[in-house]
C-alpha positions as CSV (number, residue, x, y, z in Angstrom):
1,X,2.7,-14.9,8.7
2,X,2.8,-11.9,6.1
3,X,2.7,-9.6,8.9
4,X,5.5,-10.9,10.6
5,X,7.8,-10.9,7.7
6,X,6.4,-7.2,6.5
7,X,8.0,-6.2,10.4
8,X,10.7,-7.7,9.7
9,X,11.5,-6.2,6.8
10,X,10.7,-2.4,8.4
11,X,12.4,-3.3,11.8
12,X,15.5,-3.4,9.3
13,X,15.8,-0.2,8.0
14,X,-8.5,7.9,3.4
15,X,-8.3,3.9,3.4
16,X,-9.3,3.3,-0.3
17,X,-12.5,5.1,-0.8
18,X,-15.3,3.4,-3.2
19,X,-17.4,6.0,-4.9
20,X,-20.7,3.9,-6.1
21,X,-23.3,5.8,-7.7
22,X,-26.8,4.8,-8.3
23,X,-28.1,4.9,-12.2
24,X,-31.5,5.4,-13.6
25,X,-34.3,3.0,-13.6
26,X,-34.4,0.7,-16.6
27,X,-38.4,0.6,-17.6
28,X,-40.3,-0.8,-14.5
29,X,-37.8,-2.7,-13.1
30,X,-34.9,-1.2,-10.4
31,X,-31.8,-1.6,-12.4
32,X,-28.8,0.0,-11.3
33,X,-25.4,1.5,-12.7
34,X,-22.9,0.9,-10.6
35,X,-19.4,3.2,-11.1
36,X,-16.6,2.7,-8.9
37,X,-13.7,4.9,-8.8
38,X,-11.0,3.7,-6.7
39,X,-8.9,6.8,-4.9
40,X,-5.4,7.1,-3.3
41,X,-5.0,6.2,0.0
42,X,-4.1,9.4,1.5
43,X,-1.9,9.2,5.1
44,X,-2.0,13.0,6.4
45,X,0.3,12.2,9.0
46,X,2.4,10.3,7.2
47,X,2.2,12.3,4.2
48,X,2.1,9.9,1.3
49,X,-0.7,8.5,-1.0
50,X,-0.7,5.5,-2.5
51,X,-3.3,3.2,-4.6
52,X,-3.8,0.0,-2.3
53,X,-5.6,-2.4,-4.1
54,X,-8.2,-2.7,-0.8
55,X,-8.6,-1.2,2.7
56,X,-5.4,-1.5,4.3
57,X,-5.3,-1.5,7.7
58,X,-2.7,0.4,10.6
59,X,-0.6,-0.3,13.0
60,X,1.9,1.6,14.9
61,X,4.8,0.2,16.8
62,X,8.1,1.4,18.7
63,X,11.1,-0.5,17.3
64,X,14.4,-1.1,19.1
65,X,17.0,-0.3,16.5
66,X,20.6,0.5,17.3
67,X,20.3,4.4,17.3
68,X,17.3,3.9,20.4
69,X,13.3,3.4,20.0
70,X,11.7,4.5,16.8
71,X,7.9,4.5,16.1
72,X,7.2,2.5,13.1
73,X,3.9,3.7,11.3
74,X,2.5,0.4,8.9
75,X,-0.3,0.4,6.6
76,X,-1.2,-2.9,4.8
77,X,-3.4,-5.0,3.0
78,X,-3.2,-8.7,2.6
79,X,-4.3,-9.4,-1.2
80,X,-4.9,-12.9,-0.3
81,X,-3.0,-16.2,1.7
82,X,0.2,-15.3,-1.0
83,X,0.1,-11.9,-1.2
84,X,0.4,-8.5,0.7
85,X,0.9,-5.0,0.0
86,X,2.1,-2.7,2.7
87,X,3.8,0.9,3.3
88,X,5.7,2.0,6.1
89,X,7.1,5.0,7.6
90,X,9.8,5.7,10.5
91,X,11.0,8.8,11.9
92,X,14.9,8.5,12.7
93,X,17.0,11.1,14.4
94,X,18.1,14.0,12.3
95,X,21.5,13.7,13.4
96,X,21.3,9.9,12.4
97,X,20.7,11.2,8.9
98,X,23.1,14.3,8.5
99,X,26.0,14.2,6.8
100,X,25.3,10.6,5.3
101,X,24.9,10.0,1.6
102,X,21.2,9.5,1.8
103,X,21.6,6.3,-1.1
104,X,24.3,4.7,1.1
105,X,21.5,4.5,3.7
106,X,18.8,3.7,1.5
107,X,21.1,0.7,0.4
108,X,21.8,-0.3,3.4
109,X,17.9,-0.7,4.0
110,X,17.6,-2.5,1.0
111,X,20.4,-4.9,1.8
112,X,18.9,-5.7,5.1
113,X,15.6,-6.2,3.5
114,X,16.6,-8.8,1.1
115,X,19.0,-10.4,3.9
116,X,15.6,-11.1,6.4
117,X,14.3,-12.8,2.8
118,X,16.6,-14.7,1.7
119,X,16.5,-12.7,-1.4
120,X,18.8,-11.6,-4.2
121,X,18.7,-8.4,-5.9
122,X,17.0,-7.8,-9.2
123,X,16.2,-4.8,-11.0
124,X,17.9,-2.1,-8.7
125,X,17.2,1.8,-10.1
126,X,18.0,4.8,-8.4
127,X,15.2,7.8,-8.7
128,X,14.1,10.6,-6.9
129,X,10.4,11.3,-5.7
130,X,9.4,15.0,-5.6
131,X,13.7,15.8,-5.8
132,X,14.1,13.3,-2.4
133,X,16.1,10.1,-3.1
134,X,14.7,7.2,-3.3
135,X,15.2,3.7,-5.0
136,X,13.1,0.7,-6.2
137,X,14.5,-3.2,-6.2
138,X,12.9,-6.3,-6.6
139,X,14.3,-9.7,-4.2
140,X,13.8,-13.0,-5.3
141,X,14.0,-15.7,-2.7
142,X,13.1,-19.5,-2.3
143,X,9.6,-18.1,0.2
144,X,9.0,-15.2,-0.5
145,X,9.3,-12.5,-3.5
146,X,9.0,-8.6,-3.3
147,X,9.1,-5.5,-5.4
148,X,10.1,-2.5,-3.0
149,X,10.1,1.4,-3.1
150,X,12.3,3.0,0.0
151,X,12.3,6.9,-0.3
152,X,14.5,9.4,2.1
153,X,12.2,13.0,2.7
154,X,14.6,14.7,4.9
155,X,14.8,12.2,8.0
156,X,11.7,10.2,7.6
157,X,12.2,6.6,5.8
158,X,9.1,5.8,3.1
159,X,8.8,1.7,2.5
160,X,6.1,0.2,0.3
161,X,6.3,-3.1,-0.8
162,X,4.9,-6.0,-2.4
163,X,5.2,-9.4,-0.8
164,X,4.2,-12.3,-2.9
165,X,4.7,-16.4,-2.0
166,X,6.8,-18.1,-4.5
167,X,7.0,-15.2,-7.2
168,X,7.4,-11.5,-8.0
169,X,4.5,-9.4,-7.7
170,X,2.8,-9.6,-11.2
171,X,3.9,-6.0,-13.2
172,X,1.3,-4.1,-13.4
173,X,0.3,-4.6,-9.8
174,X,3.9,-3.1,-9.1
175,X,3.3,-0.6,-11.1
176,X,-0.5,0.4,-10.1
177,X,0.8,0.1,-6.1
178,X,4.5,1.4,-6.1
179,X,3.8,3.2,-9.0
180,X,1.5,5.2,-7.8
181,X,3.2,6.3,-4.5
182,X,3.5,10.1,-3.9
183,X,4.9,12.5,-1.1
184,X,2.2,15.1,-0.2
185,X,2.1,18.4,2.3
């Protein structure tokens, strides 16, 4: 059911690596020390990382939007039966993108993302990510909750998202996940 509302949010608008290293042996007995160090989520075709909270996994699908077929690129990870963390990219026509004020659009994104929740807007902030616009909201609705990053590089559209049942993603979840998000080369 996540899945289906996570498309319908994006029709609108190095999976987690676990570094465990063996310790010494503790007298005669095999003892072990285990580290973990948890490690972006790198997308080299889609050119972001981001810290999912587990192994997401991807899908790719073409979406019917009115400016024609666009390929919709979706990583995600459901937390548990209330919760999912996802992040989505599109590739939209240049000229569908020139001359517009890149935060109308974003806007626009985010308005159609809270209208398929039945959300209202909380916390809206306009910011930039490596000098590319971008904005974060969070949308409170009777189902579902989310806190949401949508970023503009150029003409590709960035989503990542937290999608909780009954309540907004806990804070510091937010802030480890969309936090954490970054353009790379």
């Amino acid at each position: 059911m996540k899945r289906i509302v996570m498309v319908a949010l994006f029709v609108s608008w190095a999976i987690s690596v676990m570094a465990i290293t063996a310790g010494e042996k503790a007298t005669d007995l095999c003892a072990f020390a285990v580290t973990i160090k948890k490690e972006k989520y790198y997308s080299a075709d889609g050119k972001f990382k981001i810290m999912f909270p587990g192994n997401p996994f991807r899908t790719e699908e073409k979406v019917s939007t009115i400016i024609g077929s666009i390929t919709m690129v979706m990583f995600m990870f459901e937390k548990n039966m209330e919760e999912a963390y996802m992040v989505a990219y599109s590739d939209y026509p240049a000229e569908a993108i020139q001359g517009h004020d890149p935060y109308q659009l974003l806007n626009s994104s985010k308005n159609d993302v809270l209208s398929n929740l039945g959300a209202t807007e909380q916390n809206f902030k306009m910011i930039k990510i490596n000098g590319f616009p971008a904005i974060t909201f969070e949308g409170k609705g009777n189902t579902y909750c989310t806190s949401y990053l949508l970023v503009l590089r150029n003409n590709r559209l960035y989503q990542a998202g937290i999608l909780k049942s009954g309540t907004l993603p806990n804070k510091k979840d937010v802030k480890t996940f969309i936090g954490s998000f970054e353009l790379t080369n």
